[in-house]
N, C-alpha and C positions, 0 to 999 in steps of 0.2 A: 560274396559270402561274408557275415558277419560275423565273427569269432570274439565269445566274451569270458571272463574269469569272473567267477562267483565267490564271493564273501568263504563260500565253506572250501576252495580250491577244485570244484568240479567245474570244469571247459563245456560249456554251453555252445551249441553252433545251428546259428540259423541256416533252415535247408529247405525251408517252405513256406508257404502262404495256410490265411484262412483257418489259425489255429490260435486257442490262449494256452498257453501251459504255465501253472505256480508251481517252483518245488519247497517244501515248508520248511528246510533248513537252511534256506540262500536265499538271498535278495533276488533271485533271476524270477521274473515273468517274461515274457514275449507276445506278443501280436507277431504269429506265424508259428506255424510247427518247428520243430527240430529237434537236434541227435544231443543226447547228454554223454560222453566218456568220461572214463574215468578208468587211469593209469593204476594198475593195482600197484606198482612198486611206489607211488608215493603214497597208498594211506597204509596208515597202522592200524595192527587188528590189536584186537581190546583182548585181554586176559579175561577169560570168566572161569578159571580157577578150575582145577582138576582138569588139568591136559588139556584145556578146549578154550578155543580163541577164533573169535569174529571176528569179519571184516564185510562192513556194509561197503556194495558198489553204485551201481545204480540204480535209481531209482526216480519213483512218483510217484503221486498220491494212490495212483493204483494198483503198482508195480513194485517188487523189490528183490533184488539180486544181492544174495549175501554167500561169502563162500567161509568155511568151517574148515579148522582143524585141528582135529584129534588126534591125542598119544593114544599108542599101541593100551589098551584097557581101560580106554574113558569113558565113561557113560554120559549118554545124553538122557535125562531123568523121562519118565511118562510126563507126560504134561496134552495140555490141550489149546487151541486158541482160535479165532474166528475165523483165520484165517486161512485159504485154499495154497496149499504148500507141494511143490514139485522139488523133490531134491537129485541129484545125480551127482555119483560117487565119482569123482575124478583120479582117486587113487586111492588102494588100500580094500579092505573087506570088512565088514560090519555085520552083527545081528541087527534084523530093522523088527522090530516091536507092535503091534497092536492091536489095542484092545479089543477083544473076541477075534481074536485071528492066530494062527500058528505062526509062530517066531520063523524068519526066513532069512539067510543069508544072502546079503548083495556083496558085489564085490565091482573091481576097476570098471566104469564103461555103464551100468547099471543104473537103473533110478526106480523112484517111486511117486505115489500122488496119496496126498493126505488132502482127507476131506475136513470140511469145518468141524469143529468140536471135539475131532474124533481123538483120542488118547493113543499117543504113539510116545516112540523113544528107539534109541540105540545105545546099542554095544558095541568098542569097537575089536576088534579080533587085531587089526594091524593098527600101523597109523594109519591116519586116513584124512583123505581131504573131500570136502561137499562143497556142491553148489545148491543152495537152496533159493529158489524161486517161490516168494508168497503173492498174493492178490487177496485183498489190498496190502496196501506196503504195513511195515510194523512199524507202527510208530514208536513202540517201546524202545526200541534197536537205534534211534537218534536222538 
């Protein structure tokens, strides 16, 4: 097995054959598939002000795992983006939000599927932590 460290500090590992993979914020390509990890306790998650803080994990150009956390009455705004988003509440309870739809409480364990375009947003009722799964990845977010 080949085991490598990329420019950006995400561990790349070759696990297969018959594949090219580029990820657009590292140096790493391959000839051959394989596994990207990434240790949440060494990145930092970014400040985006009003209770609410990112952190991008992994990823690929068509994949993106980002996990969220919000103070006890943060709002995550409506907004909208091209992208196919799966979130799952890992901890805490939240209004989930949208457009033409009745306002619904999720809570610990829970998740939801936002289509493209479509205008969503939260409330959070506790703190709360997400994991947010988009396709394709956000490139805004690197």
């Amino acid at each position: 097995m080949l085991q490598l460290t990329c420019q950006s500090k995400v561990t790349c590992q070759n696990l297969c054959q018959n594949r090219t993979i580029a990820y657009p914020d590292t140096d790493c390509q391959f000839e051959g598939g394989f596994a990207m990890y990434v240790r949440n306790q060494e990145k930092e998650s970014k400040d985006l002000g009003g209770g609410v803080h990112r952190k991008v994990l992994a990823y690929s150009k068509n994949l993106m795992n980002v996990e969220l956390q919000f103070e006890r009455g943060a709002i995550g705004a409506m907004h909208s983006h091209p992208h196919e988003q799966i979130g799952y509440i890992i901890e805490g309870s939240l209004l989930y939000k949208e457009e033409g739809e009745e306002d619904v409480i999720l809570t610990t364990g829970d998740s939801y599927l936002v289509a493209p375009n479509v205008m969503h947003g939260i409330e959070c009722l506790s703190d709360v932590k997400l994991l947010d799964i988009f396709t394709p990845m956000r490139e805004d977010f690197v």
